[in-house]
Structures are given as structure tokens and as C-alpha cells.
PDB file of N, CA, C and O in Angstrom:
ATOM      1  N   UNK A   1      46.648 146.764 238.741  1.00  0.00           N
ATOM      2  CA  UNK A   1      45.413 146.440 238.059  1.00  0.00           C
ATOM      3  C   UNK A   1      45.121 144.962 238.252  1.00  0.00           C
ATOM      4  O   UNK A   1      45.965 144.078 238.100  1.00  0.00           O
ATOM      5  N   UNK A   2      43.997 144.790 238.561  1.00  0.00           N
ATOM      6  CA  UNK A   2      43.746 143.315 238.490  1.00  0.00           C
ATOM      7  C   UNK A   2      42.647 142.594 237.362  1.00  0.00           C
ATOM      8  O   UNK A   2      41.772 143.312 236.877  1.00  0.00           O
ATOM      9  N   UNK A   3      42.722 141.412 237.048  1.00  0.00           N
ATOM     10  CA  UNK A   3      42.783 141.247 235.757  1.00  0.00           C
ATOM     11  C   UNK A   3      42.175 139.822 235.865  1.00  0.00           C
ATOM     12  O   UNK A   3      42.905 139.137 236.582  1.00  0.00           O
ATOM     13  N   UNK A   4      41.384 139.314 235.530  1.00  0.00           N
ATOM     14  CA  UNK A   4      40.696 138.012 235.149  1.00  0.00           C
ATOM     15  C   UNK A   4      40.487 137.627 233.559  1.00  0.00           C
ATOM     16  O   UNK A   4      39.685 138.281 232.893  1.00  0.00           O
ATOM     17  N   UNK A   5      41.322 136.416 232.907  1.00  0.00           N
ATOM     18  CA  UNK A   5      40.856 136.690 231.679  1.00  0.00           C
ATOM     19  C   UNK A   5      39.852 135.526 231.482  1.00  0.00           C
ATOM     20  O   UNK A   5      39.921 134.453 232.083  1.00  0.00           O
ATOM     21  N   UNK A   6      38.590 135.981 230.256  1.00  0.00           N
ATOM     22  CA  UNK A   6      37.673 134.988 230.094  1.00  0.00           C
ATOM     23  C   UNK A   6      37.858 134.372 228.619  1.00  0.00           C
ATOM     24  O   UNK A   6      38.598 134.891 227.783  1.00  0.00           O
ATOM     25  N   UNK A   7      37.215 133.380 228.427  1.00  0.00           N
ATOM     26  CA  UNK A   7      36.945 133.186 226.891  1.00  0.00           C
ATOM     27  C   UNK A   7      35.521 133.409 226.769  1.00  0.00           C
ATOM     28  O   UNK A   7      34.703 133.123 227.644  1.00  0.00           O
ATOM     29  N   UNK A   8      35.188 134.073 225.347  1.00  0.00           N
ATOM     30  CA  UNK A   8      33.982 134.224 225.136  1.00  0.00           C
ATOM     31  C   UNK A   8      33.990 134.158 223.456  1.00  0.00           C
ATOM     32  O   UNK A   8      35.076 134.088 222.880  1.00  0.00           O
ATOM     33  N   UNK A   9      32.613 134.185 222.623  1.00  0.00           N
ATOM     34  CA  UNK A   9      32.614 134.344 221.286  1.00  0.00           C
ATOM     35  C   UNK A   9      31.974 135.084 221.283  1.00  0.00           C
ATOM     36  O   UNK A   9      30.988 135.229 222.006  1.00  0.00           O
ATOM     37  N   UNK A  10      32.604 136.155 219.970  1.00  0.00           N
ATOM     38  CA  UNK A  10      31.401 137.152 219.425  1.00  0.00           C
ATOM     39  C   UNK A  10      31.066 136.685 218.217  1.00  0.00           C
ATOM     40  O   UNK A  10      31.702 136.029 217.392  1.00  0.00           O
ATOM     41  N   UNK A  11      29.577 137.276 218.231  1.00  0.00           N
ATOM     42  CA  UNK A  11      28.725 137.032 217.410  1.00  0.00           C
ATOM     43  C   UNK A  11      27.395 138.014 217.099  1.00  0.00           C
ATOM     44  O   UNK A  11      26.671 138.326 218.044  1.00  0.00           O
ATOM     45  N   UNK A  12      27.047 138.576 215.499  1.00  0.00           N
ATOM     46  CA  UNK A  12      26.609 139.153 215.392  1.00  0.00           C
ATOM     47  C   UNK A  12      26.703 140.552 216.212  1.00  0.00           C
ATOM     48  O   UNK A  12      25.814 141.073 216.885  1.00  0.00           O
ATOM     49  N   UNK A  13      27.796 140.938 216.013  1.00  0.00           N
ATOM     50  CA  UNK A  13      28.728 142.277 216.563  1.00  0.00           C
ATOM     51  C   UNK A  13      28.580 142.857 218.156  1.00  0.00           C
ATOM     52  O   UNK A  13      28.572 144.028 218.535  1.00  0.00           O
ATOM     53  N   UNK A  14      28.446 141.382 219.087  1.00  0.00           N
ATOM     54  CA  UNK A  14      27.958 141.548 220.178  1.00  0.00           C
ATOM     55  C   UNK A  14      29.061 140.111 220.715  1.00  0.00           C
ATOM     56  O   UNK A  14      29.322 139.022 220.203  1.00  0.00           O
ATOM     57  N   UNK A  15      29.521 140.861 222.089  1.00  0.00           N
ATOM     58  CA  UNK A  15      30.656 139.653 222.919  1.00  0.00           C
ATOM     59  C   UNK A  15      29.475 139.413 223.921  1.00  0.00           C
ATOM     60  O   UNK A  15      28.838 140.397 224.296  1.00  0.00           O
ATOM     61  N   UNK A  16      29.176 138.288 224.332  1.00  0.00           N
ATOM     62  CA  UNK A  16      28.511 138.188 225.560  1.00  0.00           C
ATOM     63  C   UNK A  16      29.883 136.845 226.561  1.00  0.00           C
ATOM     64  O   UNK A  16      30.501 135.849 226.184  1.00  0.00           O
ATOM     65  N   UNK A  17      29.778 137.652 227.976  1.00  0.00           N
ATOM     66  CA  UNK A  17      31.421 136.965 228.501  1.00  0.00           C
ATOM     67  C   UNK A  17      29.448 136.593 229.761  1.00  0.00           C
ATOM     68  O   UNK A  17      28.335 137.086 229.578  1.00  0.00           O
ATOM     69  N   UNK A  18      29.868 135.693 230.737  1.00  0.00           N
ATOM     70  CA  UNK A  18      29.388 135.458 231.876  1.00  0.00           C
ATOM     71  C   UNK A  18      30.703 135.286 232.821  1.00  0.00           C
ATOM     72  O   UNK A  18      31.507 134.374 232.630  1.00  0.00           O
ATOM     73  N   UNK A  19      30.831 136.151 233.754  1.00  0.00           N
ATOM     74  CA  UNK A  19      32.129 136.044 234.791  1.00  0.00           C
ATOM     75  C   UNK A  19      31.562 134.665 235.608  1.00  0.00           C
ATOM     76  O   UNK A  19      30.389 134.454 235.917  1.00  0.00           O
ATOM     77  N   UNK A  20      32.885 133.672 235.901  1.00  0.00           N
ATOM     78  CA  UNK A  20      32.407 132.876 236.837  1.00  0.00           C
ATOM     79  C   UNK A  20      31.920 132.821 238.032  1.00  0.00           C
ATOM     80  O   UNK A  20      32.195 133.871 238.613  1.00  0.00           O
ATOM     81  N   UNK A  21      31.191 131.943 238.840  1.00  0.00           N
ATOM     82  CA  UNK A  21      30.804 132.461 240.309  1.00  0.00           C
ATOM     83  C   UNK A  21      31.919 132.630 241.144  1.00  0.00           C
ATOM     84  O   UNK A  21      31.896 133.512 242.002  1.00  0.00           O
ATOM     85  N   UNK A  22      33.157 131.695 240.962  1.00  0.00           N
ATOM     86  CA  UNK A  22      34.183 132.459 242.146  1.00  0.00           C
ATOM     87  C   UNK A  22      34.779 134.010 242.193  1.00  0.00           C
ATOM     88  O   UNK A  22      35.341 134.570 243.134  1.00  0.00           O
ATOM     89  N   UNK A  23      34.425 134.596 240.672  1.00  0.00           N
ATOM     90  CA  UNK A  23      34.883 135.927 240.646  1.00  0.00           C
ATOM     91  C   UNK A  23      33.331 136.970 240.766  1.00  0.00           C
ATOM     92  O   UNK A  23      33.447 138.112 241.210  1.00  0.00           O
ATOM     93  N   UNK A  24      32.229 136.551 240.422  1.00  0.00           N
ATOM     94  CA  UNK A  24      31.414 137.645 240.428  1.00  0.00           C
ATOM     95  C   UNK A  24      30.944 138.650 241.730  1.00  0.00           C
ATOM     96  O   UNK A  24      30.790 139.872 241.720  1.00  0.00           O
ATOM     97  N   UNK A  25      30.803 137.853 242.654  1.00  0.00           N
ATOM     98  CA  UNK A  25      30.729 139.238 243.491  1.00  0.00           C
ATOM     99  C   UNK A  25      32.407 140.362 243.744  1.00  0.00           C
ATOM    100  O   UNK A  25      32.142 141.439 244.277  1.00  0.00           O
ATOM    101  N   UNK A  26      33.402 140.227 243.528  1.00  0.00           N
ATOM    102  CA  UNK A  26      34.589 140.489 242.940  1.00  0.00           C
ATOM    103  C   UNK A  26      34.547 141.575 242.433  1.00  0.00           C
ATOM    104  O   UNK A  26      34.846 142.649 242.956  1.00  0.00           O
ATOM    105  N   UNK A  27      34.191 141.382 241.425  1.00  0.00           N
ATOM    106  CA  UNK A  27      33.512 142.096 239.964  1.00  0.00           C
ATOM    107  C   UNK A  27      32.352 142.936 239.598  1.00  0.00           C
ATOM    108  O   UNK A  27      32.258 143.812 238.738  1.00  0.00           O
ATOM    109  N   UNK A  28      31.184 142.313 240.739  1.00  0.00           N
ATOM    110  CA  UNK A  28      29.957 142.443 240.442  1.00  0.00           C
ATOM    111  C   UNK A  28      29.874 144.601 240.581  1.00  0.00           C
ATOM    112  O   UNK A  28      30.686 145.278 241.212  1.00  0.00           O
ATOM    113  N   UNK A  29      28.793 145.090 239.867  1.00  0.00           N
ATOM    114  CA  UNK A  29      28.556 146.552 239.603  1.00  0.00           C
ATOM    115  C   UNK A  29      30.168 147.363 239.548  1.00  0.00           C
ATOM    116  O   UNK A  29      30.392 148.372 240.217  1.00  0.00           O
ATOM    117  N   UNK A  30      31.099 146.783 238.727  1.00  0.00           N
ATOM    118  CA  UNK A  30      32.428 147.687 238.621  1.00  0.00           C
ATOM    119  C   UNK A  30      32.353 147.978 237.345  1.00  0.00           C
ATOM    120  O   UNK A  30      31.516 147.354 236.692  1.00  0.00           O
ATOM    121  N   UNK A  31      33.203 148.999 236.649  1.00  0.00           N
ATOM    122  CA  UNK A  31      33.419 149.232 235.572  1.00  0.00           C
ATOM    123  C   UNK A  31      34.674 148.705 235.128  1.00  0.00           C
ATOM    124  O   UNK A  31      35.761 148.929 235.661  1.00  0.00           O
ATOM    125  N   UNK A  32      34.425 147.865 233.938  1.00  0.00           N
ATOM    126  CA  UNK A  32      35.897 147.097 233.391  1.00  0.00           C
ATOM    127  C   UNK A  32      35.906 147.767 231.727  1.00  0.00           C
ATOM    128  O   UNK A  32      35.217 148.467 230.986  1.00  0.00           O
ATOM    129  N   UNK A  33      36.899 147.185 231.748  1.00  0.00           N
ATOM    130  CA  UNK A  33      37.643 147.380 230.154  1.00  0.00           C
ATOM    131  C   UNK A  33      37.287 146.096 229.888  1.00  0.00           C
ATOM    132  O   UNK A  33      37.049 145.303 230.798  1.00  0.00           O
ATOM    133  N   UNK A  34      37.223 145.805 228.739  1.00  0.00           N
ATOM    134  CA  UNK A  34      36.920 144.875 227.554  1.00  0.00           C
ATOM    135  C   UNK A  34      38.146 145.037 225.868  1.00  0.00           C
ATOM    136  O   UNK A  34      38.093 145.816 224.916  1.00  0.00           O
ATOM    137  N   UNK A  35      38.983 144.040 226.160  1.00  0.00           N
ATOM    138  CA  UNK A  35      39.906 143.917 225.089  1.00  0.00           C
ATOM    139  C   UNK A  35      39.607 142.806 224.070  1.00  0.00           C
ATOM    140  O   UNK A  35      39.642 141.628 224.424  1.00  0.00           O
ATOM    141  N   UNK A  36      39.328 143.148 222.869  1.00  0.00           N
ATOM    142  CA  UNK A  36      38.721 141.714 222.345  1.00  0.00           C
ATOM    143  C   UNK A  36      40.548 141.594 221.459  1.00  0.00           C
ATOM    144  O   UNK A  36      41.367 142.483 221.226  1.00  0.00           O
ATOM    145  N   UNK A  37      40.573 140.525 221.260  1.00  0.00           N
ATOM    146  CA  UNK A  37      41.662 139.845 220.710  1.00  0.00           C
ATOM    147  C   UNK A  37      41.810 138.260 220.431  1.00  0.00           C
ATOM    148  O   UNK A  37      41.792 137.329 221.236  1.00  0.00           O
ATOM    149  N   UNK A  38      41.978 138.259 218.887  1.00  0.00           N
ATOM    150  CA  UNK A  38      41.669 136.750 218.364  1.00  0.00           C
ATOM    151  C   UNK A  38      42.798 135.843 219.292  1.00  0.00           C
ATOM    152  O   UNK A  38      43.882 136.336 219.602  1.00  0.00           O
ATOM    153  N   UNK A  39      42.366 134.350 219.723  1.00  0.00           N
ATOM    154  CA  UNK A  39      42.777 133.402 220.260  1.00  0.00           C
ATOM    155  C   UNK A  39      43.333 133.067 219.305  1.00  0.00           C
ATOM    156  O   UNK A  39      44.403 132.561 219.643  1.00  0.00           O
ATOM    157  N   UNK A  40      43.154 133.061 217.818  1.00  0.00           N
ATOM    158  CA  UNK A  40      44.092 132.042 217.270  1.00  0.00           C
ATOM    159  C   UNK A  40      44.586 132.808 215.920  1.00  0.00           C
ATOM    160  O   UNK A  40      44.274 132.769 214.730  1.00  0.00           O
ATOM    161  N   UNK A  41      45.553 133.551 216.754  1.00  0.00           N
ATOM    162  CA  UNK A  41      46.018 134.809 215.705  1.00  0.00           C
ATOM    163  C   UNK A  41      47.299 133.808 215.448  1.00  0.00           C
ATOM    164  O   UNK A  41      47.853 133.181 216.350  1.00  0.00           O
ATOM    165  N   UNK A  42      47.799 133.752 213.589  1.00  0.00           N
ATOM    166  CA  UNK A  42      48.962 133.344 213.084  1.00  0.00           C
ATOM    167  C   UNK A  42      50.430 133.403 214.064  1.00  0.00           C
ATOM    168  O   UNK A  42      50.601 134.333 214.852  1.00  0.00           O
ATOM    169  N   UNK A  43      51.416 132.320 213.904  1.00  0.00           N
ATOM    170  CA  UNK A  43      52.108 132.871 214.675  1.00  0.00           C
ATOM    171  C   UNK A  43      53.024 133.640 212.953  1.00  0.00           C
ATOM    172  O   UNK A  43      52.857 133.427 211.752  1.00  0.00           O
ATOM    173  N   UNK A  44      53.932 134.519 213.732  1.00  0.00           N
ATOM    174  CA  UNK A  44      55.041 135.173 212.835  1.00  0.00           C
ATOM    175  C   UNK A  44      56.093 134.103 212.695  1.00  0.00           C
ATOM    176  O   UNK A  44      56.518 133.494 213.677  1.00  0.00           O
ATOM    177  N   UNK A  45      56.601 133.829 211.193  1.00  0.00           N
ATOM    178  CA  UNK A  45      57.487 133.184 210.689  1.00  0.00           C
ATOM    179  C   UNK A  45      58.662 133.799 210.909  1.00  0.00           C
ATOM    180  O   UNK A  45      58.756 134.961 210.515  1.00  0.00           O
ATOM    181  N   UNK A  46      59.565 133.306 211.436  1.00  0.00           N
ATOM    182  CA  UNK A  46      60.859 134.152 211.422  1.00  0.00           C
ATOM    183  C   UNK A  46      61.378 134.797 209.773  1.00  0.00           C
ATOM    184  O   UNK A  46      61.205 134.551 208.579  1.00  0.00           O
ATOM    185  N   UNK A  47      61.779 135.325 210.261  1.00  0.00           N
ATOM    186  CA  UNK A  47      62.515 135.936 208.809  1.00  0.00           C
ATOM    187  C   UNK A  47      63.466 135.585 208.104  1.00  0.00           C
ATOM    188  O   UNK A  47      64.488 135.838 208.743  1.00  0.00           O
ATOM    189  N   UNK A  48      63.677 135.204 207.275  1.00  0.00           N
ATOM    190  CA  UNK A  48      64.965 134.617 206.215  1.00  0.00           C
ATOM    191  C   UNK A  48      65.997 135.790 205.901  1.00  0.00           C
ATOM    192  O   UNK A  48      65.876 136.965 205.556  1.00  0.00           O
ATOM    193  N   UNK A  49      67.005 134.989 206.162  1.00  0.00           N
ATOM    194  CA  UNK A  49      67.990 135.949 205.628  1.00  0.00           C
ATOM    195  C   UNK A  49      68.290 135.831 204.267  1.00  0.00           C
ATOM    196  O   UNK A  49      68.147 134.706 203.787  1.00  0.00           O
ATOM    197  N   UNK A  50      68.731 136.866 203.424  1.00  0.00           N
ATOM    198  CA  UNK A  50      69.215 137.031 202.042  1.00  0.00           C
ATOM    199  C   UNK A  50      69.203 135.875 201.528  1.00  0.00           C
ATOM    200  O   UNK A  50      68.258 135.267 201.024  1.00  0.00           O
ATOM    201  N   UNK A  51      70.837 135.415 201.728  1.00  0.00           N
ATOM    202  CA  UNK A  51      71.084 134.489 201.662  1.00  0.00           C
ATOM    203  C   UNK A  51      70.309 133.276 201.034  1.00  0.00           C
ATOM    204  O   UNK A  51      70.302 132.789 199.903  1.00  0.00           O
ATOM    205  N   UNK A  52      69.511 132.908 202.472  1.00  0.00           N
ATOM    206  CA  UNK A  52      68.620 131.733 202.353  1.00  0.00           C
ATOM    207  C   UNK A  52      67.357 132.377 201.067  1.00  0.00           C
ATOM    208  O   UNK A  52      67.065 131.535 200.219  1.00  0.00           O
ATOM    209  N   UNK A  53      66.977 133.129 200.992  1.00  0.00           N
ATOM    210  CA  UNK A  53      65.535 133.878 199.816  1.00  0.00           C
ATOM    211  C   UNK A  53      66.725 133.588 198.626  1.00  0.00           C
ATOM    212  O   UNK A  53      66.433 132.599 197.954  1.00  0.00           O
ATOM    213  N   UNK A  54      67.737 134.105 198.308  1.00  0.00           N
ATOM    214  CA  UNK A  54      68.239 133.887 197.050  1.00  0.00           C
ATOM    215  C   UNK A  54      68.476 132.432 196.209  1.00  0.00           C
ATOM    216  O   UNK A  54      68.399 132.293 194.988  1.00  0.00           O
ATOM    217  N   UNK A  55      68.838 131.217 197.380  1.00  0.00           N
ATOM    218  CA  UNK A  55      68.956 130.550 197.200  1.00  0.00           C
ATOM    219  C   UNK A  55      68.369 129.373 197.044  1.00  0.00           C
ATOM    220  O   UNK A  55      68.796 128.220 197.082  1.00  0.00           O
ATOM    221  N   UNK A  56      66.850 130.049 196.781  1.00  0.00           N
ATOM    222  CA  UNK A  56      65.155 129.441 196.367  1.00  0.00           C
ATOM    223  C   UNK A  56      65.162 130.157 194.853  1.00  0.00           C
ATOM    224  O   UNK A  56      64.530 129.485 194.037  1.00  0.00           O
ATOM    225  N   UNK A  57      65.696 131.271 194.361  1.00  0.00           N
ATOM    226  CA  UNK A  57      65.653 131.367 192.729  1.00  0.00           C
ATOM    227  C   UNK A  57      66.183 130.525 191.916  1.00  0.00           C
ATOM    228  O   UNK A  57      67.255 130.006 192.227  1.00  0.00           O
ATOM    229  N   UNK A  58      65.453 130.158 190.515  1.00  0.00           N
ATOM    230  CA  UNK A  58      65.717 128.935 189.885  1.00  0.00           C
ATOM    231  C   UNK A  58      65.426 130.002 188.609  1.00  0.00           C
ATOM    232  O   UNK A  58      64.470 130.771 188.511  1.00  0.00           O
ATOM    233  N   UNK A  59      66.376 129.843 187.804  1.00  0.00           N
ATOM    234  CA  UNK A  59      66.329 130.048 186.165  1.00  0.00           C
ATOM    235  C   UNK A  59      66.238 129.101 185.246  1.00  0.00           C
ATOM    236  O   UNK A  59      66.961 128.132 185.478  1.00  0.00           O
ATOM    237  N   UNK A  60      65.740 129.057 184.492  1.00  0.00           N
ATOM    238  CA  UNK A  60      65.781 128.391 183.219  1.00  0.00           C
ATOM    239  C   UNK A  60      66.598 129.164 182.159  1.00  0.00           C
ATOM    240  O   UNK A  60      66.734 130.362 182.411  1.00  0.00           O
ATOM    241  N   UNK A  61      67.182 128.700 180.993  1.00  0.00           N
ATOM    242  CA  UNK A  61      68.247 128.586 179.870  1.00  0.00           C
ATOM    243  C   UNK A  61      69.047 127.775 178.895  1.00  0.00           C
ATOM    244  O   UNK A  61      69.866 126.889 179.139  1.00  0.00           O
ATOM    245  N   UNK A  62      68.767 128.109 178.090  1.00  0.00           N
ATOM    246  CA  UNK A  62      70.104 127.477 176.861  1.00  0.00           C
ATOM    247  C   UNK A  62      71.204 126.620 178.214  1.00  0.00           C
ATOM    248  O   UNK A  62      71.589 127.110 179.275  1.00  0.00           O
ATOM    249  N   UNK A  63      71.513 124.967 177.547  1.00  0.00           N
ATOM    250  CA  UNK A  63      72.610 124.033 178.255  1.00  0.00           C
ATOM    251  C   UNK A  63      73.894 124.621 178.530  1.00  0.00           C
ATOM    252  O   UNK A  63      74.645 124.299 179.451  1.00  0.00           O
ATOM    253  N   UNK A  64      74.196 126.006 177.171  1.00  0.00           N
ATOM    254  CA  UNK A  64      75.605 126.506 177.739  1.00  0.00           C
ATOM    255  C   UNK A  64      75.390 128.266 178.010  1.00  0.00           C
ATOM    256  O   UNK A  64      76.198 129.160 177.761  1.00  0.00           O
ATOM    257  N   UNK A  65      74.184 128.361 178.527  1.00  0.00           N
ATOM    258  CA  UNK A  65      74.374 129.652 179.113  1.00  0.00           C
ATOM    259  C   UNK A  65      75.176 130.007 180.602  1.00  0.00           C
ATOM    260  O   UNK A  65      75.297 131.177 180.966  1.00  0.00           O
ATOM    261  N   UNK A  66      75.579 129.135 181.219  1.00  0.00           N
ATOM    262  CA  UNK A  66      76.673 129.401 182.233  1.00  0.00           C
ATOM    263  C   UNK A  66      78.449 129.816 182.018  1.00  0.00           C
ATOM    264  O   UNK A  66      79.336 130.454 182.585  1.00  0.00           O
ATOM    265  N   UNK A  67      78.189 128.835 180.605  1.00  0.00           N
ATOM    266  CA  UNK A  67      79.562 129.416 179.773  1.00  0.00           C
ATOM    267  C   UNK A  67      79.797 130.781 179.043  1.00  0.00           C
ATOM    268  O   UNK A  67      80.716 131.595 178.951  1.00  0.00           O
ATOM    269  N   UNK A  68      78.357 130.621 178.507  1.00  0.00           N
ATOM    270  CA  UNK A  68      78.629 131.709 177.474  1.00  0.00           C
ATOM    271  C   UNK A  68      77.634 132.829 177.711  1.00  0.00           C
ATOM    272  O   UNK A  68      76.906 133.405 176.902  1.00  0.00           O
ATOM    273  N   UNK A  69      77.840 133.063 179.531  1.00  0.00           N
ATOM    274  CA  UNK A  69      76.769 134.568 179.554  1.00  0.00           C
ATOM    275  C   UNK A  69      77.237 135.252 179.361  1.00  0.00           C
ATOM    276  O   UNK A  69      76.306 136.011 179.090  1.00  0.00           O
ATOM    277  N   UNK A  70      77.972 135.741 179.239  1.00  0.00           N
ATOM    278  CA  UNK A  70      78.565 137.348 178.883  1.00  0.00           C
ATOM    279  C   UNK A  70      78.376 137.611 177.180  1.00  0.00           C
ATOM    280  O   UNK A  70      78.623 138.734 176.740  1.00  0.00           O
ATOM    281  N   UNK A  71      77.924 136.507 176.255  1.00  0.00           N
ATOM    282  CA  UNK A  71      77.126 136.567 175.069  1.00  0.00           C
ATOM    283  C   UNK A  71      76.127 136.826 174.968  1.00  0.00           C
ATOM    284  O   UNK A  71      75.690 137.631 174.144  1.00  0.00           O
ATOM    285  N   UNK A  72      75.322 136.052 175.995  1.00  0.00           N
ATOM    286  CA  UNK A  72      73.518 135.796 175.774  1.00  0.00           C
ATOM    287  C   UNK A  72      73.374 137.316 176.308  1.00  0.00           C
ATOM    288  O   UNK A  72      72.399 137.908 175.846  1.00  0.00           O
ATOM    289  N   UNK A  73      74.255 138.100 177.279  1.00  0.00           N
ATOM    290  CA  UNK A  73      73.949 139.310 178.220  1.00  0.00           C
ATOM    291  C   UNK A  73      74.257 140.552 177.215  1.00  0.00           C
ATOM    292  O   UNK A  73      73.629 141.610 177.232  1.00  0.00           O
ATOM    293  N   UNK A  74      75.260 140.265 176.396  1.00  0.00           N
ATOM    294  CA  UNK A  74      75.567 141.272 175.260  1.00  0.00           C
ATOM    295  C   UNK A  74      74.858 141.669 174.264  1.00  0.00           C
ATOM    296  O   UNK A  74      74.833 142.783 173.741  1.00  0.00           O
ATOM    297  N   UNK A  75      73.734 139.852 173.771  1.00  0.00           N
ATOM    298  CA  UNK A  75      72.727 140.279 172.455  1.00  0.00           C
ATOM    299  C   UNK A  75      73.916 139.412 171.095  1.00  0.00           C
ATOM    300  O   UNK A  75      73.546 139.260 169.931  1.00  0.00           O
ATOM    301  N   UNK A  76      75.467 138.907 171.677  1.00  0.00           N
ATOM    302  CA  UNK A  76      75.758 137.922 170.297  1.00  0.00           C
ATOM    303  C   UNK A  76      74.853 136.203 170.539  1.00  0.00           C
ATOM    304  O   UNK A  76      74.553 135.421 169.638  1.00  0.00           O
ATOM    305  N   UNK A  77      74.656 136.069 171.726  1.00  0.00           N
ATOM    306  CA  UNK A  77      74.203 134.985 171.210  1.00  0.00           C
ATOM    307  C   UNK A  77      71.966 135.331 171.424  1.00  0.00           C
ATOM    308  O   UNK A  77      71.392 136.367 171.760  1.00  0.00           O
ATOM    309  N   UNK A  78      71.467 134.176 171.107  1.00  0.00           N
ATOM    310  CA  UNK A  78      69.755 134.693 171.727  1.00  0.00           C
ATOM    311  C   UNK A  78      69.564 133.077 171.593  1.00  0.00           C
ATOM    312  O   UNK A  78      70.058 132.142 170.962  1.00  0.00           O
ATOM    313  N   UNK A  79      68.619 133.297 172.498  1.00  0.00           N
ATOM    314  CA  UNK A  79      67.628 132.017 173.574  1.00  0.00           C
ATOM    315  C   UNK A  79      66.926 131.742 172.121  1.00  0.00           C
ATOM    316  O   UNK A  79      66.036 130.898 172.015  1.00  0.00           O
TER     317      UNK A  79
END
């Protein structure tokens, strides 16, 4: 398959492309495909592992709730 790519904008639900002169007689009365696809599509963020996502949670608590969770978790002690 041979393949020329252009830039063009659409607008008002219509692409208008003009092929350049070194390709149009090339081109000229053929039937092509037309792929529209955004130029400035997001890139993908890699993905975080566990790990790293867990270790962005932050709690708030009582000064000795690290000592005394297995109280605050039972219901003897309360916030």
C-alpha cells in the first residue's frame, strides 16, 4: 500500500486535505481511504505500581493512634 500522510483541519464536520503538487498527478482520480486521527492525542502515563499508589495515602489521627490501634480499631478508645 502506498501512503502519503497530510495535515489538514476539520471544521464544521468537513476535512478539506489539498494533496501537494509533487504527489497529485500520483494520486490524481484514485480512490483513497481517509483516516482522521488527532495530532495531539495525550501521551499514556506509565502505570504505578502498588507499591508506589499506596505510598501517596496520608491519614490523619489522635498523636498516639500508632500505639494504641488495636484500641481505636476495637471501639475502647474514640477519636
Amino acid at each position: 500500500m502506498n501512503a502519503i500522510e497530510l495535515d489538514a483541519i476539520a471544521h464544521n464536520g468537513q476535512v478539506i486535505v489539498s494533496i501537494p503538487e509533487l504527489y497529485r498527478e500520483q494520486w490524481n482520480d484514485k480512490a483513497v481511504r481517509v483516516i482522521i486521527l488527532a495530532s495531539d492525542e495525550p501521551v499514556a502515563k506509565p502505570k504505578q505500581s502498588l507499591l508506589s499508589s499506596l505510598k501517596k495515602i496520608k491519614i490523619s489521627g489522635p498523636e498516639d493512634f500508632s500505639e494504641n490501634l488495636d484500641a481505636y480499631l476495637s471501639g475502647e478508645k474514640h477519636v
